[in-house]
C-alpha positions as a Markdown table, in Angstrom:
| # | Residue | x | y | z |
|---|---|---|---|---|
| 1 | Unk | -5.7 | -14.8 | -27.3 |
| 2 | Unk | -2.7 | -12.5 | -28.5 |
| 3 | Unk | -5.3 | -10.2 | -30.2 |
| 4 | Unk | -7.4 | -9.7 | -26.9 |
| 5 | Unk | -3.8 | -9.3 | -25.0 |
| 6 | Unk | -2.8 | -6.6 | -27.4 |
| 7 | Unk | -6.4 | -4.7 | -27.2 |
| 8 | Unk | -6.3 | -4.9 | -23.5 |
| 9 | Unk | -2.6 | -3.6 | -23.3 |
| 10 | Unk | -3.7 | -0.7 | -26.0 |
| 11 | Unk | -7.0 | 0.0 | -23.5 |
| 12 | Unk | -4.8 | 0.2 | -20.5 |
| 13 | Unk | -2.1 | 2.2 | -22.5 |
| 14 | Unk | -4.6 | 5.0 | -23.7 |
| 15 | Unk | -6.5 | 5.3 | -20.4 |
| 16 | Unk | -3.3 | 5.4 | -18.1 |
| 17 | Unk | -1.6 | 7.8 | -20.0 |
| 18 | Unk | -4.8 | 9.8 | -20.1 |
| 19 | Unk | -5.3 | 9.8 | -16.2 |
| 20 | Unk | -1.3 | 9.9 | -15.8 |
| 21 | Unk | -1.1 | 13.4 | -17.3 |
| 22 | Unk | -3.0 | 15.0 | -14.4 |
| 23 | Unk | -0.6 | 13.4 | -12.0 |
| 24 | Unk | 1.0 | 16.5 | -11.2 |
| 25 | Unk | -2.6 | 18.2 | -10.3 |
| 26 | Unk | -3.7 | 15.5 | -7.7 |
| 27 | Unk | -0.3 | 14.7 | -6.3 |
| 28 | Unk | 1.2 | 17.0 | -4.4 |
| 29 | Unk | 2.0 | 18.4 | -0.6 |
| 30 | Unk | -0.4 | 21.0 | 0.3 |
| 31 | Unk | 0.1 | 24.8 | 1.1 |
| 32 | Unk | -1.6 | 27.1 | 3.8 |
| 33 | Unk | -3.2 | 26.6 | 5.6 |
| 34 | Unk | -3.8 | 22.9 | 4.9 |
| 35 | Unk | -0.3 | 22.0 | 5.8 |
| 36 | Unk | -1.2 | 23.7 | 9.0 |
| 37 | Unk | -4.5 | 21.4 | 9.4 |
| 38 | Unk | -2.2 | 18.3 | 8.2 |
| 39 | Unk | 0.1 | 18.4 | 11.6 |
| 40 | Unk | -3.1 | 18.7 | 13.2 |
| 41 | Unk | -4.2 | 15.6 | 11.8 |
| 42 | Unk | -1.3 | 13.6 | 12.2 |
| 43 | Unk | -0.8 | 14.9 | 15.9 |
| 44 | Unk | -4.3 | 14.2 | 17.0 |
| 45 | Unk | -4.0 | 10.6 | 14.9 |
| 46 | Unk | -0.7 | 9.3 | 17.0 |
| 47 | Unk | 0.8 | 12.4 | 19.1 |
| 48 | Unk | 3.7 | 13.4 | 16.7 |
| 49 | Unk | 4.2 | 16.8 | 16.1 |
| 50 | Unk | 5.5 | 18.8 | 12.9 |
| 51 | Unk | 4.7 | 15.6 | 10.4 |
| 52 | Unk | 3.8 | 16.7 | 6.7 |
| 53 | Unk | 3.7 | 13.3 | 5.6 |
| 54 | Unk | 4.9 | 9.5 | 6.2 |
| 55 | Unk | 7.0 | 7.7 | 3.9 |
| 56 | Unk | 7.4 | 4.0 | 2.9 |
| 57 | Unk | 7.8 | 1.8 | -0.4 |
| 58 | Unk | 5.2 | -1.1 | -1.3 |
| 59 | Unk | 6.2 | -3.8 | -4.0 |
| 60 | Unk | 3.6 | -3.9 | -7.0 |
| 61 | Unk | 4.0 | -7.4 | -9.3 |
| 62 | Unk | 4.7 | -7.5 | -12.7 |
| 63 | Unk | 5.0 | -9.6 | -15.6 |
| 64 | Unk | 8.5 | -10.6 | -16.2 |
| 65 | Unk | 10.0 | -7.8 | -18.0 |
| 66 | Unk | 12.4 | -9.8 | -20.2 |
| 67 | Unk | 15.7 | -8.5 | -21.1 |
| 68 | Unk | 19.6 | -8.1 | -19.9 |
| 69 | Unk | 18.3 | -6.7 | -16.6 |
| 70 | Unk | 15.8 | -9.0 | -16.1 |
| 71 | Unk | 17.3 | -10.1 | -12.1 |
| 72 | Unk | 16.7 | -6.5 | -11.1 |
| 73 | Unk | 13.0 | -7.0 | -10.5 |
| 74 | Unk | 12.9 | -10.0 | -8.8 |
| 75 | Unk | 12.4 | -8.7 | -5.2 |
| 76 | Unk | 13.4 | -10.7 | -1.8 |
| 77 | Unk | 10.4 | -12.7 | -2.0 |
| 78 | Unk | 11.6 | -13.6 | -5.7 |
| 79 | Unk | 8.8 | -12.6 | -7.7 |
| 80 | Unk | 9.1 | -9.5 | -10.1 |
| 81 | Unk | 7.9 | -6.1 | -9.2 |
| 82 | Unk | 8.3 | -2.6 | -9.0 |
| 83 | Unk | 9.4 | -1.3 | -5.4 |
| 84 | Unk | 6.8 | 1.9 | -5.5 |
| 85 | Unk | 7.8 | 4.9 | -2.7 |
| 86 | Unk | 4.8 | 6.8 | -1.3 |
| 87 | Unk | 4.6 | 9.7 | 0.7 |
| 88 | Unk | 0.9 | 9.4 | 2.9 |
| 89 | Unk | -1.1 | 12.2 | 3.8 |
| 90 | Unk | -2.9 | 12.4 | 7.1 |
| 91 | Unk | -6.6 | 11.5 | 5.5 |
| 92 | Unk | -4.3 | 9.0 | 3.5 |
| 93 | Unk | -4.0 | 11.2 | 0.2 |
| 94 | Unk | -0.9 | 10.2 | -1.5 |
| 95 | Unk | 1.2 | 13.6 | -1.6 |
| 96 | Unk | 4.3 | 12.3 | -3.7 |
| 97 | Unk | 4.9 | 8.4 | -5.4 |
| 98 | Unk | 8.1 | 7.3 | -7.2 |
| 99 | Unk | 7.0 | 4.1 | -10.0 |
| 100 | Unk | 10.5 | 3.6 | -11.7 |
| 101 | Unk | 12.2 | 1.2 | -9.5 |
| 102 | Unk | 12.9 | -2.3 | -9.7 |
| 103 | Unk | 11.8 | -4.5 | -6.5 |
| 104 | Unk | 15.2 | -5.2 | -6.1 |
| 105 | Unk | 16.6 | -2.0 | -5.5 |
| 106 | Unk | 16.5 | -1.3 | -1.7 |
| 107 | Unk | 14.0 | 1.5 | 0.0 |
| 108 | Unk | 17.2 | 3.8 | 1.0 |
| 109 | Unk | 18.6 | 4.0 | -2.5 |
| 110 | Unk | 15.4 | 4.9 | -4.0 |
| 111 | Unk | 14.6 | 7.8 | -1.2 |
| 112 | Unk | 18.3 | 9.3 | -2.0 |
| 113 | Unk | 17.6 | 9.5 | -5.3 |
| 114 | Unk | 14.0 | 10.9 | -5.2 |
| 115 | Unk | 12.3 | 14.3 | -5.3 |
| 116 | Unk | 11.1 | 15.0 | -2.2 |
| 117 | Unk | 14.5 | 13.6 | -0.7 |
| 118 | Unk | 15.7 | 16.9 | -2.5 |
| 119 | Unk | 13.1 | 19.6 | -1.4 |
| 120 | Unk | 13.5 | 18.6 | 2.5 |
| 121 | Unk | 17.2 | 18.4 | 1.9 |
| 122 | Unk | 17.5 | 21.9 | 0.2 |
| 123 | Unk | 14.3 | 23.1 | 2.3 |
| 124 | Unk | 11.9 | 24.0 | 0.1 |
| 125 | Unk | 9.5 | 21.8 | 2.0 |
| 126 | Unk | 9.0 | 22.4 | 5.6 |
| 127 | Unk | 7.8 | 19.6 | 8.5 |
| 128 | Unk | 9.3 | 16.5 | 8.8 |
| 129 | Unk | 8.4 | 12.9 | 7.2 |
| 130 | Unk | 8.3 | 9.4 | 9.5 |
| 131 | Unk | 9.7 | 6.2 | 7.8 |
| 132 | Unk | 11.0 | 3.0 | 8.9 |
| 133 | Unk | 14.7 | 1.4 | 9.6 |
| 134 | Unk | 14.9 | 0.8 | 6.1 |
| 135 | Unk | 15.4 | 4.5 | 5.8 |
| 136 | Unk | 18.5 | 6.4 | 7.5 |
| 137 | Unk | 17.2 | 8.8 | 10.2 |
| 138 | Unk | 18.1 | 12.0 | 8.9 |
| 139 | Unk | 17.5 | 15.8 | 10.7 |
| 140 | Unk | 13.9 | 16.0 | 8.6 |
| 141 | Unk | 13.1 | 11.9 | 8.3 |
| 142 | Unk | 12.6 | 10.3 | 11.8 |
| 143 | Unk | 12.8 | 6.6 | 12.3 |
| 144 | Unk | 12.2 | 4.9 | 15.6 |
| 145 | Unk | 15.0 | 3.9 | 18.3 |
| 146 | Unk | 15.3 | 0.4 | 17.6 |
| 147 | Unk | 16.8 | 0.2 | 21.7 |
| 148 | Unk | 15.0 | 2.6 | 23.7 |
| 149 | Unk | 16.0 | 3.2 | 27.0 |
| 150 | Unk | 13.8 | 5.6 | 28.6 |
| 151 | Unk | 10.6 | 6.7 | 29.1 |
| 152 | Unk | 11.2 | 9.9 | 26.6 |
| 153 | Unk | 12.2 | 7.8 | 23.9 |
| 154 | Unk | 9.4 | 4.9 | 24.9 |
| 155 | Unk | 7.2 | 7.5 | 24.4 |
| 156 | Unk | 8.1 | 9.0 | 21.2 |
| 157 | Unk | 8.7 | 5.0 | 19.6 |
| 158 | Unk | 5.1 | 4.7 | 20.2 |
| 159 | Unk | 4.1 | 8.1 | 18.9 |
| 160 | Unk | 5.9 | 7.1 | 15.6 |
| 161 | Unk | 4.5 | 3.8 | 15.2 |
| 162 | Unk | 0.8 | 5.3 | 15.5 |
| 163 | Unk | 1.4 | 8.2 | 13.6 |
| 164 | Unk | 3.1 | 6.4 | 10.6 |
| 165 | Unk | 0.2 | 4.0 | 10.7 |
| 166 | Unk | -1.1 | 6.1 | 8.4 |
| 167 | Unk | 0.9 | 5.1 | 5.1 |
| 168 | Unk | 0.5 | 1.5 | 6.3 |
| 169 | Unk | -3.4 | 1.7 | 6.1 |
| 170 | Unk | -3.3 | 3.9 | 2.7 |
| 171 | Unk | -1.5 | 1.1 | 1.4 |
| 172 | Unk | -4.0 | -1.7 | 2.1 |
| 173 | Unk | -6.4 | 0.9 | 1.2 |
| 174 | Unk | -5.2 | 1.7 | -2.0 |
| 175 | Unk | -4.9 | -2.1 | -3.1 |
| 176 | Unk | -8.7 | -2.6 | -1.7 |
| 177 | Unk | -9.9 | 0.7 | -4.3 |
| 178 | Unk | -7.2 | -1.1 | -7.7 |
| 179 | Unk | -7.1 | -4.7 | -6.9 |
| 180 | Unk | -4.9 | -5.1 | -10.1 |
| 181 | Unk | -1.9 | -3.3 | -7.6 |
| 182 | Unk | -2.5 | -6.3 | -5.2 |
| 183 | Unk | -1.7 | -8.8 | -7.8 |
| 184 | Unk | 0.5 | -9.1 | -10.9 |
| 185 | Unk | -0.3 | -6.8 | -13.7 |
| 186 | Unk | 0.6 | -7.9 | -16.9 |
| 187 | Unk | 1.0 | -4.9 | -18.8 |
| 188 | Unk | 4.5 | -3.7 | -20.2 |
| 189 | Unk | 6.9 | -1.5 | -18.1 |
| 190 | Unk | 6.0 | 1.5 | -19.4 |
| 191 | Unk | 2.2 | 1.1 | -19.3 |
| 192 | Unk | 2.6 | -0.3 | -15.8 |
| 193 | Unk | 4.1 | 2.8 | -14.4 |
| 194 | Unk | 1.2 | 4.7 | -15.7 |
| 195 | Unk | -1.0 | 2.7 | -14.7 |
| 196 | Unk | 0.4 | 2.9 | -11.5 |
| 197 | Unk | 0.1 | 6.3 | -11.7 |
| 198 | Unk | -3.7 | 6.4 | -12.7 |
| 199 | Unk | -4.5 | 4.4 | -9.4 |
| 200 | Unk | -3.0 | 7.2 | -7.3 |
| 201 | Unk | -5.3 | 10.2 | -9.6 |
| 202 | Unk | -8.1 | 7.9 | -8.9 |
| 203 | Unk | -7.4 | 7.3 | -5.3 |
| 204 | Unk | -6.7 | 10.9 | -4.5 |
| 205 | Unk | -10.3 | 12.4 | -6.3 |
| 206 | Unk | -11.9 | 9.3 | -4.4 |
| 207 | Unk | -10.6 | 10.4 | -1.1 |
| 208 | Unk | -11.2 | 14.1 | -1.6 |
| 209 | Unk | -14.7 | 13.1 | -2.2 |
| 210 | Unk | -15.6 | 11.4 | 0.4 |
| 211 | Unk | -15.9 | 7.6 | -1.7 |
| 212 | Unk | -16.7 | 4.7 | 0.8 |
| 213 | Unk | -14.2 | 1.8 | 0.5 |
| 214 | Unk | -15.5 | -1.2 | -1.3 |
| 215 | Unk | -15.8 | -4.6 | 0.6 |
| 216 | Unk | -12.9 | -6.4 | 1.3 |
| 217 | Unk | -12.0 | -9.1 | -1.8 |
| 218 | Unk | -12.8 | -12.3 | -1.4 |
| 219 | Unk | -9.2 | -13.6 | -2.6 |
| 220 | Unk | -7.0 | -11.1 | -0.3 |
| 221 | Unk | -5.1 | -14.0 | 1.0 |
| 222 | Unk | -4.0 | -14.2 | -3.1 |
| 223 | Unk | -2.3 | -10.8 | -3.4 |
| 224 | Unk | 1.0 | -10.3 | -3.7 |
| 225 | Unk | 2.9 | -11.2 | -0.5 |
| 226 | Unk | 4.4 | -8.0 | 1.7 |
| 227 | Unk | 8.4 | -7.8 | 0.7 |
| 228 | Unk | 10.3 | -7.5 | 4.1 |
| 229 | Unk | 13.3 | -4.6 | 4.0 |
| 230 | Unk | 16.1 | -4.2 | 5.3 |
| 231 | Unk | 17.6 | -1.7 | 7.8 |
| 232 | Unk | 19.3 | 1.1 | 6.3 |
| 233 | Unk | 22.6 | 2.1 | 7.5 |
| 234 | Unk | 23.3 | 5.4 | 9.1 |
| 235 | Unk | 24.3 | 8.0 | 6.8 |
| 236 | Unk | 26.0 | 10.2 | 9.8 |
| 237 | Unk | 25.4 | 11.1 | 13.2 |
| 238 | Unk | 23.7 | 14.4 | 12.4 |
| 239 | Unk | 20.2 | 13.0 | 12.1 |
| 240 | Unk | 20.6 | 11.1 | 15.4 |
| 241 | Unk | 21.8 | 14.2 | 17.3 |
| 242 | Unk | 18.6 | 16.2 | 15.9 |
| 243 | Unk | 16.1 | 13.3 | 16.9 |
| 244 | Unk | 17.5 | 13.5 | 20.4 |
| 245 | Unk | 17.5 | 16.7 | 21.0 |
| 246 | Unk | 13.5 | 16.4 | 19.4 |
| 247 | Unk | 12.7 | 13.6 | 22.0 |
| 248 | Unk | 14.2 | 15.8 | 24.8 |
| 249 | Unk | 11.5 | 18.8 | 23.5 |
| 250 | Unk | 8.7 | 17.0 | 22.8 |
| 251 | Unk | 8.9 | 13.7 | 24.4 |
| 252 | Unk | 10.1 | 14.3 | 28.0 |
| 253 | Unk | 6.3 | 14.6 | 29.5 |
| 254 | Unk | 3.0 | 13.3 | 29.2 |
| 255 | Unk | 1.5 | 14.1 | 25.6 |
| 256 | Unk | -0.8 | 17.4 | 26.0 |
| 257 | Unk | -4.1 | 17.9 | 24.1 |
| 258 | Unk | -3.0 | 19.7 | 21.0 |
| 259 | Unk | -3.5 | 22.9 | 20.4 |
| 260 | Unk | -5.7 | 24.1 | 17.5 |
| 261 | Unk | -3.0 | 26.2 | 15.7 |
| 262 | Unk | 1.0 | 25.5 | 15.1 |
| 263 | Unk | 3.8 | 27.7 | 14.5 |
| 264 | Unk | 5.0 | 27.6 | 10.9 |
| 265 | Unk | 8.2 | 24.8 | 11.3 |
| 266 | Unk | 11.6 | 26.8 | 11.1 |
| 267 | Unk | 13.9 | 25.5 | 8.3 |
| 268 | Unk | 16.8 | 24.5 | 11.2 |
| 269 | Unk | 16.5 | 20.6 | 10.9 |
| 270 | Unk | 16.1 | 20.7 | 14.6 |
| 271 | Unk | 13.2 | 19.9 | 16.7 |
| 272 | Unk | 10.1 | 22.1 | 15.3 |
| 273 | Unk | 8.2 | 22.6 | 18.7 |
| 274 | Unk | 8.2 | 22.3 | 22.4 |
| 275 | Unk | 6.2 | 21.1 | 24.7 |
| 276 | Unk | 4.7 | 25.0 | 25.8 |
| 277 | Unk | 3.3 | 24.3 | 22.1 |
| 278 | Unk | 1.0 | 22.3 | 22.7 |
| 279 | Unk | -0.9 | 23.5 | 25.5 |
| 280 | Unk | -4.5 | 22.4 | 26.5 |
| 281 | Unk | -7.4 | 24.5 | 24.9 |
| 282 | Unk | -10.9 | 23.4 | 25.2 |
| 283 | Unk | -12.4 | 21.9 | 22.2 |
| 284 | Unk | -14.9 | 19.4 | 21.3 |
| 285 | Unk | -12.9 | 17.9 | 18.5 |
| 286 | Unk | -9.6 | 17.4 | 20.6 |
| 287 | Unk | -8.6 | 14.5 | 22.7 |
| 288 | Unk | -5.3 | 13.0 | 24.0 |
| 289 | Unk | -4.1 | 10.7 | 22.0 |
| 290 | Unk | -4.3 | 7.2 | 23.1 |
């Protein structure tokens, strides 16, 4: 039994690390013009403007990892795991993951200390990213009012809720393609994380290809259960000034058809477009979004 443990760790070792070292070549945000297409996509998808991508964290189970820091993977649902941050693509390509995290470490902390955190902090990545109150809302990541109080803000709580759908669906999509991420893999730490890291290669060439989904499993109700998170406290008020002013641009009217080319997003932190910009233009492909 030990032997056919060892091999299978030693299988999943070589062919992780194999598939891990393209990482960088399938996981990345896109240039022009497809970061053009991209707030298309995630317009027409839930009728928010200026996204390049939504973020959230999923929990993926482990083995117990042993060891002085043992406690620091057992998440709030007290079973060991990884907390694993995604960034989701409009056709629900992963465009940036973080694996290094134990699931007890909350969503905010692992953001602050993450890559793409930097580039929209320093600017080198342009748009804006939708998460949930268990990150702070910050002038380029948008959360939704948890106490709206008017139609404006009504209006763009439900345009953030369908448009960050999106990493929501890649994540029950994602554990439909690698069933091993649903449940507990047994492999050590550092063949999990590339392991991990394998799945997203794999899911990226399956989606850019067009792969059909497999059937749902027959034991979903056996994965890992979801690990709730908690809200994130504000970091300042400069985040909640720039989403009101955004709501006031783009949220104080009936959503418009949108139109089939967008400005290139100014590096300001503050709202990206106006309503003007998306003006009706005929065709076929467009629709308000419900």
């Amino acid at each position: 039994m030990m032997f056919r443990k060892s091999v299978e760790e030693e299988f999943g070792r070589v062919v992780s690390s194999a598939l891990a070292g393209h990482l960088l070549q399938f996981v990345h945000f896109p240039g022009q013009p497809q970061l053009q297409e991209n707030y298309r996509l995630f317009y027409v998808n839930g009728g928010f403007p200026g996204v390049s991508g939504c973020i959230d964290c999923t929990h993926i189970g482990i083995r117990s990892p042993g060891g002085q820091f043992v406690e620091l993977y057992c998440n709030r649902k007290e079973y060991m795991s990884l907390n694993v941050q995604v960034v989701s693509g409009p056709e629900l390509k992963i465009l940036d993951i973080v694996t290094r995290w134990p699931g007890s470490i909350h969503d905010s902390r692992i953001l602050n200390n993450s890559r793409v955190m930097t580039r929209f902090e320093n600017h080198s990545q342009p748009g804006i990213l939708l998460g949930d109150n268990g990150c702070p809302q910050l002038p380029f990541l948008f959360t939704i009012l948890l106490f709206p109080t008017t139609a404006a803000e009504n209006r763009y709580n439900t345009a953030h809720k369908r448009t960050r759908n999106t990493v929501e669906m890649l994540f029950g999509v994602w554990k439909r393609r690698f069933a091993c991420l649903g449940h507990r893999l047994r492999t050590s730490l550092h063949t999990t994380s590339r392991v991990i890291a394998a799945c997203v290669v794999l899911h990226n060439i399956a989606v850019a290809h067009g792969e059909p989904l497999p059937p749902l499993p027959a034991d979903e109700d056996h994965f890992m259960p979801p690990v709730p998170v908690q809200n994130a406290a504000p970091r300042n008020n400069r985040g909640a000034e720039v989403r009101a002013i955004f709501i006031q641009r783009n949220f104080n009217r009936e959503p418009l058809l949108f139109c089939m080319s967008l400005p290139p997003l100014p590096h300001s932190g503050v709202a990206p477009y106006s309503p003007q910009d998306f003006a009706v233009k005929s065709h076929p492909n467009l629709f308000t979004p419900a």
